[in-house]
C-alpha positions in Angstrom: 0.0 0.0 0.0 1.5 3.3 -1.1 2.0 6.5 1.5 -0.7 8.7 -0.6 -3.3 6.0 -0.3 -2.9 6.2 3.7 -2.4 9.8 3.8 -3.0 12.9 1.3 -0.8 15.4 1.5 -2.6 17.6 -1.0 -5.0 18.2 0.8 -3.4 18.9 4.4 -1.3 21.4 2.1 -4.1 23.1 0.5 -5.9 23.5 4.1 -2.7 25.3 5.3 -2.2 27.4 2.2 -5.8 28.9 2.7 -5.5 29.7 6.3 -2.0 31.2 5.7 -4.0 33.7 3.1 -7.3 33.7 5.6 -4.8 35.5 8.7 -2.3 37.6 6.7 -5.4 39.6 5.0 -6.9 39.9 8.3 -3.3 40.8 9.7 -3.4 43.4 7.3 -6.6 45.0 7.7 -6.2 45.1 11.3 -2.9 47.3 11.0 -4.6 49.8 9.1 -7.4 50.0 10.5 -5.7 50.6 14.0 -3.5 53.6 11.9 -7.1 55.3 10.6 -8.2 55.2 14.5 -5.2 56.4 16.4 -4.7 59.1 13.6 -8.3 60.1 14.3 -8.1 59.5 17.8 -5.1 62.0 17.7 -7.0 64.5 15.7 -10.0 64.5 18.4 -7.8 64.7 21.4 -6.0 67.9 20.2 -9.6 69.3 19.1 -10.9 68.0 22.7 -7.8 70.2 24.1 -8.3 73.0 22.5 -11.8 73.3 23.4 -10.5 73.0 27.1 -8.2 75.8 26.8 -10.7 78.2 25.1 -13.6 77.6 27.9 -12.6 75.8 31.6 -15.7 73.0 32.7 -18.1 74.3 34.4 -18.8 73.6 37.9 -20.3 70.6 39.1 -24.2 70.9 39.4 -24.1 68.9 42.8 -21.9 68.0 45.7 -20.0 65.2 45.8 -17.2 63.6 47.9 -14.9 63.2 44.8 -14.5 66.6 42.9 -13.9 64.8 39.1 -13.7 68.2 37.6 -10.3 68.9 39.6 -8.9 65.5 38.7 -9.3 66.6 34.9 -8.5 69.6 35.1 -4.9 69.4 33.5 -5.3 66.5 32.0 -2.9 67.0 29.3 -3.1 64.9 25.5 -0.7 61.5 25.6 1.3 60.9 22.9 -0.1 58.1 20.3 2.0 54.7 20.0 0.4 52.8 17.4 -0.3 49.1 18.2 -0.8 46.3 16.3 -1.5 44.1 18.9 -5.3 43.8 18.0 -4.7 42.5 14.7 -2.6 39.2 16.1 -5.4 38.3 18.2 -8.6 38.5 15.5 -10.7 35.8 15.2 -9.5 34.4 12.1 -5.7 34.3 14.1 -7.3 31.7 16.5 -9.0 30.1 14.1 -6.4 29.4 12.5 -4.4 28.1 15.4 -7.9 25.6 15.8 -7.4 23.9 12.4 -3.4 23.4 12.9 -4.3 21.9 16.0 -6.8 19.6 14.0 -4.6 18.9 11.4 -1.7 18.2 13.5 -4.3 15.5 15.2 -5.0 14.1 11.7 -1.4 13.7 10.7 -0.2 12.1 14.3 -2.9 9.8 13.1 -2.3 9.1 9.7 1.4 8.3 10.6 -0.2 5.8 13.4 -2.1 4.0 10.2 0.8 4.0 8.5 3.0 2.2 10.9 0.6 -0.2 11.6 -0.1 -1.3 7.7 4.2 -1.2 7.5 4.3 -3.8 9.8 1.6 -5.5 9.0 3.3 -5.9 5.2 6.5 -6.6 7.1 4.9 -9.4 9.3 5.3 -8.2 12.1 2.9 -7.6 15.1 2.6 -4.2 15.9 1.2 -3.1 19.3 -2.2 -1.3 18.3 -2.5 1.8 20.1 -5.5 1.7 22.6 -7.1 5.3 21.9 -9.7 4.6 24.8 -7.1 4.2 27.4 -5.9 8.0 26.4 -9.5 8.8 26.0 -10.8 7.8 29.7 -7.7 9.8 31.1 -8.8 13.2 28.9 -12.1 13.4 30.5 -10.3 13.0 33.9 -8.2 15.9 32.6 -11.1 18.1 31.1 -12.6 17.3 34.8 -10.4 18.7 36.3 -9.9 21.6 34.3 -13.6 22.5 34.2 -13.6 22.1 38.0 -10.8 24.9 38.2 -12.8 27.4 35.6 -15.6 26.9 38.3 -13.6 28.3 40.3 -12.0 30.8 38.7 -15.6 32.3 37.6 -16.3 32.5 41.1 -13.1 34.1 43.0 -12.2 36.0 39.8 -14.6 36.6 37.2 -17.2 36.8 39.5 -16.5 39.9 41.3 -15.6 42.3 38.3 -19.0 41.6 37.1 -21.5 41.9 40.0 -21.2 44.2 42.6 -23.7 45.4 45.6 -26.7 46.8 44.7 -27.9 50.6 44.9 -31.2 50.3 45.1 -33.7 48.3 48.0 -35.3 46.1 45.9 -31.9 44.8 44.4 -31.3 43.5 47.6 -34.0 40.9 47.3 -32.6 40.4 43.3 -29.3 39.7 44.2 -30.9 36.9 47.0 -32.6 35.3 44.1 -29.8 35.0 42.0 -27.6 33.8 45.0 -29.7 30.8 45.7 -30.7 30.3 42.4 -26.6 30.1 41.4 -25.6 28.0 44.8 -28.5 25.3 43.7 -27.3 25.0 40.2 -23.3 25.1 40.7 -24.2 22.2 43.0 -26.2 20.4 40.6 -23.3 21.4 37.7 -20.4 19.9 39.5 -22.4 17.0 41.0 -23.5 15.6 37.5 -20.2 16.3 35.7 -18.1 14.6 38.2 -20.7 11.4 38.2 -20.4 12.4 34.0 -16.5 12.6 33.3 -16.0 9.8 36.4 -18.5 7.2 34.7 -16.3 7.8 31.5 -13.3 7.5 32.8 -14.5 4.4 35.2 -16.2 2.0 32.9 -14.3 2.9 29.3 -13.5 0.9 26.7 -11.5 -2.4 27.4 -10.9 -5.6 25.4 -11.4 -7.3 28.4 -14.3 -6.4 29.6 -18.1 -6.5 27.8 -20.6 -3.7 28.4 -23.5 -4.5 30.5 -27.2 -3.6 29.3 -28.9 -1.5 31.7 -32.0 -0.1 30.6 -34.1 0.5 33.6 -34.7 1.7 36.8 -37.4 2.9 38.4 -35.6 4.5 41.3 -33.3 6.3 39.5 -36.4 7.9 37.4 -38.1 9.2 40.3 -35.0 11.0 42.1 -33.8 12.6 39.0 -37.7 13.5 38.2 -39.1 14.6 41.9 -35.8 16.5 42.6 -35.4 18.9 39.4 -39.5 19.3 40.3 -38.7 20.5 43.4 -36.1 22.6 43.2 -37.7 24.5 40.3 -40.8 25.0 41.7 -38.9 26.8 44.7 -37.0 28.8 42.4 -39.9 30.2 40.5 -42.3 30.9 43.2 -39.2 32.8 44.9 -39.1 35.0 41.6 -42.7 35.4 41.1 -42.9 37.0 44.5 -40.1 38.8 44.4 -41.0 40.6 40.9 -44.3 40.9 42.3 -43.2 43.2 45.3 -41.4 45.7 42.3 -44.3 45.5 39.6 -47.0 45.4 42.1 -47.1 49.1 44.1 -50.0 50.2 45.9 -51.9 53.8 45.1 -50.2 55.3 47.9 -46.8 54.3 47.8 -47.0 55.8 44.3 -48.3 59.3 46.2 -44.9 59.3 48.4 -42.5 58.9 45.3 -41.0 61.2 42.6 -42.2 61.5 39.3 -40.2 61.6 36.8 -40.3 61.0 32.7 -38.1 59.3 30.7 -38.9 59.5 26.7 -35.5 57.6 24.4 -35.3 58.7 21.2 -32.3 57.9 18.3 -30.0 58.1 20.3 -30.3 59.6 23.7 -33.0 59.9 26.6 -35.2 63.1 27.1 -35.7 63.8 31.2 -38.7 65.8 32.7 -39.3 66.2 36.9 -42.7 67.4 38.3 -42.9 70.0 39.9 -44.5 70.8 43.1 -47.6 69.4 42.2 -45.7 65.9 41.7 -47.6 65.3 38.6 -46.2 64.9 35.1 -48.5 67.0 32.6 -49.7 65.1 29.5 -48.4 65.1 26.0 -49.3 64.9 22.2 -46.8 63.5 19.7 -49.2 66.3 17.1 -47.7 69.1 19.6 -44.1 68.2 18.6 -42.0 71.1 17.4 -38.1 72.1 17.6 -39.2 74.3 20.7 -41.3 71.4 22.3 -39.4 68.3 21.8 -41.8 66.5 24.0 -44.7 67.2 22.7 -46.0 68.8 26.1 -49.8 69.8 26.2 -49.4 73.4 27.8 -53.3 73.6 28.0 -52.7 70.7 31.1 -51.9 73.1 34.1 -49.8 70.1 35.8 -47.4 70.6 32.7 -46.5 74.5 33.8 -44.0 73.4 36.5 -42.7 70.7 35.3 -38.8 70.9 35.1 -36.3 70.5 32.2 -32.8 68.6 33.1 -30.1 67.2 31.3 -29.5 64.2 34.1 -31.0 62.3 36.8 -30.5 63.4 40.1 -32.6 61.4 43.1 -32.4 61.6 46.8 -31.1 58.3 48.8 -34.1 56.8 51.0 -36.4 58.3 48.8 -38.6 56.5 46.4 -38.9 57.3 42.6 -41.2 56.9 40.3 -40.0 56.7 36.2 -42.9 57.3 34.2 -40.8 55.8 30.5 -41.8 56.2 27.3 -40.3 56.2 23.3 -40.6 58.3 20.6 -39.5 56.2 17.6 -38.9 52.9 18.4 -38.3 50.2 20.8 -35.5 51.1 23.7 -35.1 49.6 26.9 -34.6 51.7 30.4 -31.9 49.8 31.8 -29.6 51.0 35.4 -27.1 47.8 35.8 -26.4 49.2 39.4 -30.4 49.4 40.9 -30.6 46.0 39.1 -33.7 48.2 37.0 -34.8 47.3 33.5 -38.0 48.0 31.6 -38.9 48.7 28.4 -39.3 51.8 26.8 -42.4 51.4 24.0 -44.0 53.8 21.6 -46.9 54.8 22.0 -47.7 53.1 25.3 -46.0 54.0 28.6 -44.3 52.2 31.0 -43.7 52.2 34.8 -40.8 51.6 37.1 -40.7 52.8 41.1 -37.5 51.9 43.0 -35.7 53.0 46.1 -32.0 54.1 46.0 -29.8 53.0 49.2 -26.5 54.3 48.1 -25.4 57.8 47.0 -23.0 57.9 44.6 -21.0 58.8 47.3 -21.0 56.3 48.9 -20.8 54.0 46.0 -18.0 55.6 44.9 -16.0 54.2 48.4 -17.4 51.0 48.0 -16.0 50.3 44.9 -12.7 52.1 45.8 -12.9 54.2 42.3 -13.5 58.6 42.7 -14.8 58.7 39.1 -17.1 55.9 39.3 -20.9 57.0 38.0 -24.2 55.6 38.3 -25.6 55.3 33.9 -28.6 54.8 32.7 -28.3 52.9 28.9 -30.3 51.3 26.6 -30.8 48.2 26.9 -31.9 47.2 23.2 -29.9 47.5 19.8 -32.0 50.4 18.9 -29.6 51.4 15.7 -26.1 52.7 15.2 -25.9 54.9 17.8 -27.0 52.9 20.4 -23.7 52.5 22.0 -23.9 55.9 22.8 -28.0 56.2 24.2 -26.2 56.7 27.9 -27.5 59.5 30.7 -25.8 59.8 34.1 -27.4 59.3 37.5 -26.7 60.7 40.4 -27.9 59.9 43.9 -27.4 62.4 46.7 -28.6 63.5 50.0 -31.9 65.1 50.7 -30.8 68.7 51.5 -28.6 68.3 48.0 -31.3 67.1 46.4 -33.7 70.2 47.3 -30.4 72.3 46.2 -30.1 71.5 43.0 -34.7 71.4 41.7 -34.3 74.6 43.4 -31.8 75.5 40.3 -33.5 73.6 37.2 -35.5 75.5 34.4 -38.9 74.8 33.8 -40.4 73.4 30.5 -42.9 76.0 30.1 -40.4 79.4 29.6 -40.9 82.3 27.6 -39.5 80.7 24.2 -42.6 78.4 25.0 -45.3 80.9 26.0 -44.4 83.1 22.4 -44.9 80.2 20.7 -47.9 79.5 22.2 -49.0 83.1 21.8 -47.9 82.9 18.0 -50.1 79.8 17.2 -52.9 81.6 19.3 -52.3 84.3 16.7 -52.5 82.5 13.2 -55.3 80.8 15.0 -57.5 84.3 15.7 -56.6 85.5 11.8 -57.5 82.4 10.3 -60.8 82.7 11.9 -61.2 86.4 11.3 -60.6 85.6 7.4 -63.3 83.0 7.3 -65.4 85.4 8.9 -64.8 87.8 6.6 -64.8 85.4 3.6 -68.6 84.3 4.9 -70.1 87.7 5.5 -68.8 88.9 1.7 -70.8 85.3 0.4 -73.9 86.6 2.1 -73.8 89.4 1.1 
């Protein structure tokens, strides 16, 4: 039996050959596409520096424990290294390394074939290579392994990605989750030790025969009753719990803060009440540049109703986000007062929550002076979605008071001329069909 029979090296060559060309054009975007962003990156930064040096940041609106605005305050532009280090790690790079790997499988295995049929048409006996021996020992070793990413997720991984929650209703969330993930990490590492162990235990062997074991009763109602159980638990515990944030009675919506949220492509529209602590109504027909929202300034509630370009709430106090969408669908989402909703045209949503933490305080937790509470947008609302953010600010009461003492009210004087204006156009239009009638009389 000839080599090529056994083992085709065209085709192991023709494999490599089109990953070579498969990484070296991706090698080569990647460096020029990281050029084109540092060079506009460096363009932007002395633009961004410029703009600095013409007209200092204004103060801060609100008190905080960390002054940000003093820690950028001579910031100065860094000078841009280029790195290429992005375009050795694409996708198609480890793809690459994948199919080496599995071609360097295929040959070790190729060249086992072929010195078995050599001796073979040598006569001699070789020693076959037994792959489930090396098999049973792999899962022992992926065991393992897995065991240790377990682990790792928890010690490591784990705390970079959750972190204590801001708000009093989180507190019950982040119980859920906890005994939701303690029940199924035991479960996970119960069934893949029995998994990998029974694999590695009772593999193949030449001296042994597998036994046929298709029944048992037992067996059936443990792995039936238990799952049963344990789910049940864990969905009565959420119902409840999302129950107790959905569900708020008449007059805990009294004692809260109104405010409006609207997203739009691509950013979020904030309105407070006023004193009254009612949010007056609106018409998407009343939408002009002047009145964005479309605010009905017949409704008196509307008249003190407060434009801001962030959120601002008091800790210990609750809040009440009245959410709603101009185009279409977005999603309110706060990461740190575990809050989602969505935000829909045409039909308003509801979301009241507590905070527990000022920002403040947060930022001590976390050990980090610039950290911020954001609100995004959950849904992939378009191109600029990446960019839908609105920053949130939790403060003391007295603070609080401070700075809705400061903000400007929807209805200004821009808004009363145009109002007067349309009165206006209204009162001639009727005059001329007055006139226009009389004359036909006549």
């Amino acid at each position: 039996m000839r080599l090529r029979e056994v083992f085709n090296i065209r085709i192991v060559a023709s494999i490599l050959i089109v990953c070579a060309l498969i990484v070296s054009e991706n090698t080569v975007f990647g460096q020029t596409r990281d050029t084109t962003i540092n060079s506009i990156t460096a363009v932007e930064d002395t633009v961004a520096a410029s703009a600095t040096a013409i007209s200092p940041s204004s103060a801060p609106l609100i008190s905080t424990a960390v002054d940000t605005v003093a820690r950028y305050k001579n910031l100065q532009p860094l000078s841009v290294k280029t790195d290429y280090s992005a375009a050795y790690k694409s996708g198609a790079y480890y793809l690459l390394l994948f199919i080496l790997l599995c071609v360097f499988i295929a040959v070790l295995g190729k060249v086992m074939e072929v010195y078995e049929v050599s001796r073979d048409i040598q006569g001699k006996k070789a020693s076959k290579f037994d792959a489930r021996r090396l098999q049973g020992a792999l899962f022992v070793v992926f065991l393992i392994a897995g065991l240790y990413g377990v682990y790792w997720s928890y010690s490591v991984q784990g705390p970079m990605s959750m972190h204590e929650s801001a708000s009093e209703h989180g507190v019950n969330i982040d119980f859920m989750f906890n005994i939701t993930l303690i029940i199924t990490t035991i479960v996970f590492i119960l069934t893949h030790i029995a998994l990998f162990g029974f694999s590695y235990q009772y593999r193949g062997s030449a001296k042994k025969k597998a036994y046929f074991y298709p029944h048992n009763n037992a067996l059936e109602r443990i792995w039936t009753i238990v799952p049963a159980i344990a789910l049940t638990v864990l969905v009565l515990l959420g119902f409840f719990t999302w129950r107790s944030i959905t569900n708020v009675s008449a007059e805990d919506q009294k004692k809260a803060i109104n405010i409006e949220v609207v997203g739009e492509q691509f950013k979020w529209t904030l309105r407070y009440s006023g004193k009254d602590n009612s949010i007056g109504k609106r018409n998407y027909k009343l939408t002009t540049p002047t009145n964005g929202l479309g605010i009905d300034f017949k409704d008196q509630k509307s008249w003190d109703d407060m434009q801001v370009g962030e959120i601002v709430i008091p800790v210990g106090k609750p809040v009440r986000f009245t959410i709603g969408s101009k185009d279409v669908l977005h999603s309110f989402y706060m990461p740190d007062f575990r809050v989602q909703i969505n935000a829909v045209p045409g039909m308003p949503t509801y979301f009241q929550f507590t905070p527990r933490l000022t920002t403040a305080q947060m930022r001590e937790k976390r050990n980090n002076p610039a950290y911020d509470y954001t609100l995004l947008c959950a849904k992939i609302c378009g191109a600029g979605h990446y960019n839908m953010q609105a920053k949130v600010t939790v403060v003391s009461e007295a603070e609080y008071v401070v700075w809705v003492a400061k903000q400007p009210f929807y209805y200004n004087d821009e808004v009363k001329k145009e109002l007067q204006l349309a009165e206006e156009k209204k009162a001639e239009e009727k005059n001329k069909i007055a006139l226009n009638t009389n004359t036909i009389i006549k």
